[in-house]
N, C-alpha and C positions, 0 to 999 in steps of 0.2 A: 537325904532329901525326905521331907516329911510325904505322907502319903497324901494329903489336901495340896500340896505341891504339885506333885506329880501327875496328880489326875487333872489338874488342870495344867499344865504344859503339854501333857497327852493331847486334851481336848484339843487345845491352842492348834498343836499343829496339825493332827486330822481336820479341822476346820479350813485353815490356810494350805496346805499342803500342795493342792491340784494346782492352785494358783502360784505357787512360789516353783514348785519343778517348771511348770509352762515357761516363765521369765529366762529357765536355764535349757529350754530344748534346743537343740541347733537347728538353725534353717535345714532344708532339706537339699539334700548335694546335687550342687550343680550339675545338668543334665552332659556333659562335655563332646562335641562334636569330634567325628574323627580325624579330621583335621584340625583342630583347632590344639594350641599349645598345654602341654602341661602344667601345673602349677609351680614345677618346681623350676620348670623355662621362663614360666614371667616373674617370678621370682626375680629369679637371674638377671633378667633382663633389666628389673627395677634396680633394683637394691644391689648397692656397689659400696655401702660404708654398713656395717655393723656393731654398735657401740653396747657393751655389755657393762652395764652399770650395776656392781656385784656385790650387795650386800650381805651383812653379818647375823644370822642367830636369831632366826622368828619364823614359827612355824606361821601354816596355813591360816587355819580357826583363831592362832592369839590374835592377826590382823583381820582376817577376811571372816570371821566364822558366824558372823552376822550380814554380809553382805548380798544385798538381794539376788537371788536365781544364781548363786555359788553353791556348792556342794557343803552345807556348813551346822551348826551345830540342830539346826531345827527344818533339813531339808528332807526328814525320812517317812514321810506320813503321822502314823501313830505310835511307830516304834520308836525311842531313842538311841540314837545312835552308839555307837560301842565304847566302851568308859565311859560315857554322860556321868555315872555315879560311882565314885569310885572311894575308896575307903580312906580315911583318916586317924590317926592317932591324935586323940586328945591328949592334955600336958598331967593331966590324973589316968592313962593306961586304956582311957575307954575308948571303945571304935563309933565313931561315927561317919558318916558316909558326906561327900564333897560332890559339887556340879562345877561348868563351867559360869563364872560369873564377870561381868562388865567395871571393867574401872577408865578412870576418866580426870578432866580434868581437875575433878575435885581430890584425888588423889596423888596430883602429880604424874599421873602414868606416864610420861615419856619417858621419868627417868625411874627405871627397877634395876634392881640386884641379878647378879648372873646366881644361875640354875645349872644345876650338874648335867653334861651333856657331851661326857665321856660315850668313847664307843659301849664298854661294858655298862655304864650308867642308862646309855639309851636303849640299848636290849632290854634292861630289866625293868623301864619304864613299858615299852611295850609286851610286856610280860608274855612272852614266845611259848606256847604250849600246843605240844604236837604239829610241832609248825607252823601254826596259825596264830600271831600277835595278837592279842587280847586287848591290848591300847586300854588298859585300868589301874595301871599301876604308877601313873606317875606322880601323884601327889602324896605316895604312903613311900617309894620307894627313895624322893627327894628327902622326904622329913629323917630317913634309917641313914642318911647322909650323915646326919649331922648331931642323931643320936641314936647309935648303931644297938643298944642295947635300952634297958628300962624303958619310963616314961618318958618322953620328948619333951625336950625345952621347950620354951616358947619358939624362941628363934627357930628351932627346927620346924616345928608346928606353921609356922611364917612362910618358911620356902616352902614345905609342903603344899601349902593354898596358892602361893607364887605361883606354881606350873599351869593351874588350874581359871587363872586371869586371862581377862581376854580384851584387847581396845576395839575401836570403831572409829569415826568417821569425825568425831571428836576428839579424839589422840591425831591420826595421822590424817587430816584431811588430805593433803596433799596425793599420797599413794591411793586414797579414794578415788580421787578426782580422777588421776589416769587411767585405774581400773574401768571408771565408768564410762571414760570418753574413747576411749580404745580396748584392748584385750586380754580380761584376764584367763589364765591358767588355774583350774583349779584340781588337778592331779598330778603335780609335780613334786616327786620324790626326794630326798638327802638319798644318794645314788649309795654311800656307806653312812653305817651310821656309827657317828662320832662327831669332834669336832673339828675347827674351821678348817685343819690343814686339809681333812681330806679332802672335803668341798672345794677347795682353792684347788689341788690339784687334778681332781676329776672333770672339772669344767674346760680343763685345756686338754685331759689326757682320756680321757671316759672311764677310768678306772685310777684304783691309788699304788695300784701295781704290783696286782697278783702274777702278771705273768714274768716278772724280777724273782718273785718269791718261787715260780713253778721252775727256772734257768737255774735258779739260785739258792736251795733249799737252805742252806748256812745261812742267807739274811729275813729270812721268817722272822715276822712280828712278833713279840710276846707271847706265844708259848698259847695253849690252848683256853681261849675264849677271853684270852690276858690283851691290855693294850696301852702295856707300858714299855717302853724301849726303844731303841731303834731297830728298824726294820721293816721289810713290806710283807703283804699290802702296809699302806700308811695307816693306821688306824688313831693316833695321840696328833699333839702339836709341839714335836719336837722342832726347835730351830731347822735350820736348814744349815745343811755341812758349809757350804757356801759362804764365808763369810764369819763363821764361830769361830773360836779360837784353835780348833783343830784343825782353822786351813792353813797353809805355810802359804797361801799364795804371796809372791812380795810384791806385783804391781797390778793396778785394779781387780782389788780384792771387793767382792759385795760389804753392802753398808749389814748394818744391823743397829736393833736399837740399843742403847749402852746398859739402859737396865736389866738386860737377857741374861747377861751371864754374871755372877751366879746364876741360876734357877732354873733354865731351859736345859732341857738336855738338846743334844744334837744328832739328828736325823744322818742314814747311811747318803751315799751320794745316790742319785734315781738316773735311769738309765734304760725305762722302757721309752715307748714312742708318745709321741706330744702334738699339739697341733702346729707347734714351730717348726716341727717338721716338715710336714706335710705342705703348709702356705710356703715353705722355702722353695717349691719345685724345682725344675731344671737345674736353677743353680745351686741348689743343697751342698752336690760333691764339689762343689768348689769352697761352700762356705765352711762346712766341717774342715777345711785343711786350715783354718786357724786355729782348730782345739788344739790348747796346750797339753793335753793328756788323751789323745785317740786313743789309744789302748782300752784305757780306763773306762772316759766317758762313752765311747761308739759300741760298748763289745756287745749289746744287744738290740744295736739298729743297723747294721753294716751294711744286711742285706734291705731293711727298709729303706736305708740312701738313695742303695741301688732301684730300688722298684720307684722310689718317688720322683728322683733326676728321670728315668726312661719314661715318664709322660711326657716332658717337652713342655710341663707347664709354664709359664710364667712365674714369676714369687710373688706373693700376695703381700702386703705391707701389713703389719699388724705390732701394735706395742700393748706394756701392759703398764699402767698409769697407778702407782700408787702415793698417796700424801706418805712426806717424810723419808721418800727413797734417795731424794736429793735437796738438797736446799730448797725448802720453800719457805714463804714470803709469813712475816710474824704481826702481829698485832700489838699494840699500845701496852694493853691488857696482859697479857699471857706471855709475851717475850717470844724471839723467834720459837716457829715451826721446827727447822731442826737450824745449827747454828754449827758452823765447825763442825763437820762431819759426826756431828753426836745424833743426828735424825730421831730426836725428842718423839717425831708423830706417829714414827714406823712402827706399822707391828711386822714383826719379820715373818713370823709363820703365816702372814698373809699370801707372801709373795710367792703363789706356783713354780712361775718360772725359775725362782731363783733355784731351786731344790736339783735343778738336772743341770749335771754338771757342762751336759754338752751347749749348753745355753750358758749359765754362770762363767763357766773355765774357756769362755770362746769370744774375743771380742765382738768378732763379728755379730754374734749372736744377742749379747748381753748390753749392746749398744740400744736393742729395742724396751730396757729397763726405763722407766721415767718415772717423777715425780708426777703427781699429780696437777699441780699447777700448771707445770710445762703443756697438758693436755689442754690446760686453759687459755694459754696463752698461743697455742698453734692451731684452736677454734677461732680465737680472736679473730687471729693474724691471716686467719686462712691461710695456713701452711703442712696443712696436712695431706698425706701424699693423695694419688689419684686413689681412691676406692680403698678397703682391707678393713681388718677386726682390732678394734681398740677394747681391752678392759679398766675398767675405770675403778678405784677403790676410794677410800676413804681409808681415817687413820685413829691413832687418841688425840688426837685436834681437830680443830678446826680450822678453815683458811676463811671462814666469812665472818671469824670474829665475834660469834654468837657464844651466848651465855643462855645456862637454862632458865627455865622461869621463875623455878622452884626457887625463892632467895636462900634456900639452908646453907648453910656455908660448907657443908659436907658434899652437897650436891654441885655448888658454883665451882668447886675446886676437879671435882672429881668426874664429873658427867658430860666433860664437853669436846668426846669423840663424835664422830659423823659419819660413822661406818654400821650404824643401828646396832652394834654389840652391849647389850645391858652391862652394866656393871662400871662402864666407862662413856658410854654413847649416850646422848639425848635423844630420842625418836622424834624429837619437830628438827632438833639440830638434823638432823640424819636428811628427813625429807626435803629439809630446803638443801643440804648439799645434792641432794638429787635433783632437787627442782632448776638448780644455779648450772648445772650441767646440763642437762635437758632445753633451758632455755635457750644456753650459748648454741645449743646444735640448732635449734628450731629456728635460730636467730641469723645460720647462716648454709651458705649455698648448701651443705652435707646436708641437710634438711631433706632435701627433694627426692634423695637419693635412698634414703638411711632408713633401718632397723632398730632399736633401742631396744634391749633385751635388759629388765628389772628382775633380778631375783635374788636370794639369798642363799648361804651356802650350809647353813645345819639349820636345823629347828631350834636348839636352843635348849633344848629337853620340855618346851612347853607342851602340854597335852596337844593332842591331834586326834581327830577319830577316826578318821581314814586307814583302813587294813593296808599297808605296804606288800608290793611282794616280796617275796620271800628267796633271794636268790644262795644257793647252798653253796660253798667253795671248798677248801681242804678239808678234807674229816683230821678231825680232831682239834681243828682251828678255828677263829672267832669266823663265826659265816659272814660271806660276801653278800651281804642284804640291803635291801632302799630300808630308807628309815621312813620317820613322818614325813609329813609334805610340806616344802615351804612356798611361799605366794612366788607366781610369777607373772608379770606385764609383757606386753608386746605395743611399744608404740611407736606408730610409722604412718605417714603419710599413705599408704596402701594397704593399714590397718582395718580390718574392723570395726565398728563402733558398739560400743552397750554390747560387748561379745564375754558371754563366758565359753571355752571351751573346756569341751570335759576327755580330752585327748590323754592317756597318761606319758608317765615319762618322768626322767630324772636329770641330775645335771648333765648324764651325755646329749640329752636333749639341744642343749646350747652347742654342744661339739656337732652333733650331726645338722644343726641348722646351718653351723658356719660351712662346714660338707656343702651344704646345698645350694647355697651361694654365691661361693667361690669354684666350686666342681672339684671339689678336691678328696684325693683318694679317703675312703676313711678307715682309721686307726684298725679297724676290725679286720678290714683288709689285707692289711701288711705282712708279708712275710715271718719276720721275726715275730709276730705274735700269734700270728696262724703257728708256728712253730712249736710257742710254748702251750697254748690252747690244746694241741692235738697230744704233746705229751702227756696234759695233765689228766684228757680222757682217757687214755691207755692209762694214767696210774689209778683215776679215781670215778672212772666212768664219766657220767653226763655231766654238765655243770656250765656255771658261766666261768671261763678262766680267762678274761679278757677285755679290751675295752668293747663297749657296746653300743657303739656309733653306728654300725649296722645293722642292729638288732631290730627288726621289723616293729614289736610291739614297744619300744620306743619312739614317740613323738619327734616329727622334725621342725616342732612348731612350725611348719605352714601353713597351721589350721588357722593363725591369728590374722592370715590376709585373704582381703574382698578381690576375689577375682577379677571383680568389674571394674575396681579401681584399676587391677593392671591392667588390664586389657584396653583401658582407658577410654569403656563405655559409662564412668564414671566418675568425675572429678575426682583428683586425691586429695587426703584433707590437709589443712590449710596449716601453717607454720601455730598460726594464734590459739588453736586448738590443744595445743600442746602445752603452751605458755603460762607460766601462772606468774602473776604480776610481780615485777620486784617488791613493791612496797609493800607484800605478804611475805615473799620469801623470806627478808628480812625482818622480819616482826613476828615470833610465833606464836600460833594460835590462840593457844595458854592464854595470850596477851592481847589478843587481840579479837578473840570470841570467835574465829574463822573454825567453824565446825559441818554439823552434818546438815543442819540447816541454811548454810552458805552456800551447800555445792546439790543442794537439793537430795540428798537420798535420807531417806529413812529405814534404818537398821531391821533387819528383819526381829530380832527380841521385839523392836518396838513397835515393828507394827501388828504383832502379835499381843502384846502386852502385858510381856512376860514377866514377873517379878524379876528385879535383881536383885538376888540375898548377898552381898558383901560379906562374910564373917566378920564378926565383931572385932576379930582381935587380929586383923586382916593386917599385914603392913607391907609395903612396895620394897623397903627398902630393909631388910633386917638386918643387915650387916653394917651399910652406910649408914643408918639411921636406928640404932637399937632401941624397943622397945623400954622404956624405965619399968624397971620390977614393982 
C-alpha cells in the first residue's frame, strides 16, 4: 500500500468513524420486570419450526466487510484493522504488500476459484504467534501453496490476491437484503478451523470430536499440528465411513457421490453425541434398539441415552435436507440431478449426520436423511410435522435450472453448484437457491412460527480480520481453535430489523439456539462427555474438551429477536418482508443490474470514497480460467 494511499484511507475513516460504529451500537437492554417472561420463554413460546439454511466457504469481510455498522474492514477509527496489509510475493522475488480490494460485476465475481482452507492451511493464514493470531498472512501463505519454493508463478501470485477479494451488494444482493431487513451476526466463528466437514459436523454436534479422541487415544487425527487421515477431532474432508466402499452394509447402505472414490479417503465411524440425540427424547432408548451394531455405534453415548430418555421429553421432529441425497428432479439443460442412484449433485462430506454410525447404521434414525427437493416439496404440500429443526443444503447443481452469467464455457460447465462453494458454486446461483427456500417458508403457515438461521460452515481461507479466540486442546496436537468468522442472518418474523449484533459465538451457536427452543438438554451436559472432559483435565489440565453448547461466552443467538415482537406489544413482521420476487430470483443480477442501488444500501468503501486498487494482474479464476503467458 503506497503511503498517499494509506494516509488517506486513515483520514477516510477517522473522519466517518463515530458515525459508522453509532449505526452498529445495540439498543440499550431491556429494562425486564420481575415477573415478566424471559427471552428464552418467548422464544419458546414463538418459535416451534427452526430452519437452518447452511452454506459453504465465505468468510465475514469477503461478503459483509463493507456493510454498514457491521464490524468490517473500515470500522476501527484511525487504525486499520489487523492484516489490512499484508505481504505479497511478486513473479520477479520482490515483496510487496496487498489490501482488501472490491470485485464485482465487472469481473464476474460470483464465480472464483477455491482457496486453500485446509485445517493447517488456515492456521498458517492466521499466522498464530504467542497465541495471538495475527490475521496477515493469508495472501503470501496462499501463493507458498502453489509455489512453495523461488519466485511465484503467476497463477500463484493470482490465488494469493484471491484471499484478499472481497464482494458487496453488487455480487450478492439478495443476502444484502436480508442482512438489512432482519439480523445480521457479525462475531461468528468457524468453531475449528478447517474445512467443510468439520463445520458440517460441529453445527449438529458443537464440536468435531475431541472427546472420541480424549475415550479413544488410538483414533487421534493426524498426528501433531497434521490434518490428514482419518481420525478425531475431525479436522480434513474425508468421506464419511457411511456408505464408502469400506462399508459391508448389504441393505440401505448411504448414497455417496460416484466421483469420491477414487480420491476421498474415509473417515473413522463418530460416536460422540449429536443433536439427533438429544431432539429424540423419551423415546431415544427405544429408537437406539434399531442400531444394527450397538456395540459399536452406542459405546460412547449409553449413558447419554440414559440421561436424555429420563427427561420425559417428547422427540422433536427434525431432518437434514440435502440436494442429490435422493433423487432429485433434473433440467432440460444439465440431465438429471442424480439419476439411478449415481446422486450426480451430492457432496458426501457435506452430510454431518451421515458420519455417526448411530444415525447412518439405524433405520430409524437415518429415515430423517432427505433430499433436498423433498424439503420442497413437504413446504409445498404443507406436510411437514408439528414444529422441529430442518437443515437445508445445497449441492454441485442446481434444482432451479440456473446457469451462470459468465458465458465462458469453462464457467457454464463448471460453476453451477448452489451451495456458495467457489470453485464449483455460483454466488447469485447460491442466493437464489436461498431466496426459493426462504420464499417457500414465508409463503407458508411455518412462516408464523419459524427461525431461519443463514450461515456458512468455513471461511473458505478468505482473509478476515477479526482475532478469533484461541481455544488450546491436546498438547502436542493441532489446537482446538475458532478460525475466522463467517456471515450469519437471523430471519423470523419476531426478528429484529436493520440489527447488527455484535454477540460472539461459533457454530455451536446454532446448536445451543436449537437448545433454546426446543428445551433440550445440551450436548455439554451429558454424561458421557462430562466424562471425557474431566479426564482430559486430569491428563492435560484446563481446556475446552468438549462440545460447547453450554459455554456461557457463546452466543445463543437470542440476541436477533425483538422482545416486543414476542410479547406481542408489537406486530411481527409480515411474510412479504422476507420475500424477494420470483422474477429476480430467477434472473441474476449479473443480468439484470439488481444491485446495491436496488435494495438501497451504500457500501461503506463507498461511502467513504475509498479507492479500489484491483491488481493489475488480478484474475477470479486462475485455474478455471488461466491467465495466457
Amino acid at each position: 500500500m503506497s503511503r498517499t494511499f494509506k494516509a488517506r484511507i486513515t483520514a477516510a475513516i477517522a473522519a466517518l468513524a463515530f458515525g459508522l460504529w453509532a449505526l452498529g451500537v445495540p439498543p440499550a437492554p431491556h429494562a425486564r420486570a420481575a415477573d415478566e417472561p424471559s427471552l428464552t420463554t418467548l422464544v419458546r413460546q414463538r418459535i416451534k419450526y427452526v430452519f437452518i439454511i447452511y452454506q459453504e466457504n465465505r468468510s465475514f469481510d469477503s461478503y459483509f466487510g463493507t456493510f454498514p455498522g457491521a464490524d468490517g474492514y473500515f470500522s476501527h477509527g484511525p487504525a486499520l484493522p489487523p492484516g489490512f496489509d499484508q505481504p505479497i510475493l511478486d513473479t520477479d522475488g520482490t515483496t510487496a504488500m496487498i489490501h482488501p480490494f472490491r470485485i464485482g460485476p465487472a469481473q464476474y465475481a460470483a464465480d472464483t476459484d477455491d482457496v486453500d482452507h485446509s485445517h493447517t492451511g488456515i492456521d498458517a493464514k492466521m499466522d498464530i504467534v504467542d497465541g495471538t493470531p495475527r490475521m496477515d498472512r493469508f495472501a503470501l501463505t496462499e501463493e507458498r501453496k502453489f509455489s512453495p519454493t523461488g519466485n511465484p508463478t503467476l497463477q500463484a501470485k493470482q490465488f494469493g490476491e484471491l484471499t484478499m477479494a472481497y464482494e458487496d451488494c453488487d455480487t450478492v444482493p439478495f443476502l444484502w437484503r436480508y442482512a438489512d431487513h432482519f439480523t445480521l451476526f457479525d462475531r461468528i466463528f468457524q468453531q475449528m478451523t478447517g474445512p467443510s466437514t468439520p463445520g458440517n459436523l460441529a453445527i449438529i454436534a458443537a464440536q468435531t470430536g475431541i472427546t472420541q479422541r480424549i475415550l479413544h487415544p488410538d483414533e487421534a487425527a493426524g498426528g501433531a499440528n497434521g490434518d490428514s487421515g482419518a481420525g478425531v477431532p475431525v479436522l480434513d474432508d474425508d468421506d464419511p465411513f457411511w456408505g464408502s466402499p469400506t462399508d459391508t452394509t448389504a441393505a440401505g447402505k448411504m448414497p455417496v457421490n460416484p466421483a469420491d472414490f477414487p480420491g476421498y479417503g474415509t473417515q473413522r465411524n463418530l460416536t460422540f453425541a449429536s443433536l439427533p440425540l438429544t431432539l429424540g427424547g423419551a423415546a431415544l432408548s427405544t429408537t437406539v434398539k434399531t442400531d444394527a451394531d450397538p456395540a459399536g455405534d452406542l459405546r460412547d453415548v449409553g449413558d447419554d441415552i440414559g440421561a436424555i430418555a429420563r427427561t420425559g421429553a417428547a422427540s422433536t421432529p427434525w431432518g437434514w435436507y440435502e440436494e442429490g441425497y435422493d433423487r432429485e428432479p433434473g433440467n432440460p439443460d444439465d440431465g438429471p440431478q442424480t439419476a439411478d442412484g449415481t446422486h450426480a449433485a451430492y457432496v458426501t462430506h457435506h452430510n454431518g449426520p451421515q458420519y455417526f454410525g448411530y444415525i447412518a447404521n439405524n433405520p430409524g434414525m437415518s429415515a430423517h436423511l432427505h433430499g433436498l427437493d423433498d424439503f420442497r416439496r413437504a413446504i409445498d404440500r404443507r406436510t411437514l410435522p408439528r414444529g422441529g429443526v430442518f437443515y437445508l443444503k445445497g449441492g454441485y447443481r442446481n434444482l432451479l435450472g440456473l446457469k451462470p452469467a459468465d458465458p465462458d464455457t469453462a464457467v457454464q460447465t463448471r460453476f453451477v453448484g448452489d451451495d456458495d462453494h467457489p470453485a464449483y458454486s455460483d454466488a447469485q446461483i447460491s442466493e437464489a437457491m436461498v431466496a426459493d427456500l426462504v420464499n417457500r417458508i414465508a409463503r407458508s403457515p411455518y412462516w408464523s412460527q419459524s427461525a431461519i438461521v443463514l450461515t456458512w460452515d468455513d471461511s473458505e481461507g478468505d482473509y478476515d480480520h477479526v482475532v478469533p479466540r484461541i481455544r488450546h486442546g491436546v498438547p502436542g496436537e493441532a489446537p482446538q481453535s475458532d478460525g475466522p468468522r463467517v456471515p450469519l442472518i437471523v430471519i423470523s418474523p419476531f426478528a429484529k430489523t436493520h440489527a447488527i449484533v455484535h454477540d460472539a459465538g461459533d457454530h455451536a451457536s446454532v446448536v445451543k439456539l436449537v437448545n433454546a427452543v426446543f428445551g433440550l438438554l445440551p450436548l455439554q451436559s451429558l454424561p458421557d462427555e462430562q466424562h471425557a472432559a474431566q479426564i482430559a483435565r486430569g491428563l492435560f489440565g484446563e481446556g475446552d474438551f468438549g462440545p460447547v453448547d453450554a459455554d456461557p461466552r457463546i452466543t445463543d443467538l437470542l440476541g436477533a429477536f425483538d422482545r416486543e415482537r414476542l410479547r406481542g406489544s408489537k406486530p411481527p413482521l409480515p411474510a412479504h418482508a422476507a420475500i424477494i420476487p420470483d422474477a429476480l430470483v430467477r434472473t441474476l443480477p449479473q443480468q439484470t443490474g439488481y444491485g446495491c442501488g436496488a435494495i438501497g444500501i451504500l457500501p461503506v468503501d463507498r461511502q467513504m470514497h475509498i479507492e479500489n486498487f484491483i491488481p493489475a494482474d488480478f484474475n477470479p479464476r486462475p485455474k478455471t480460467n488461466p491467465t495466457a503467458p
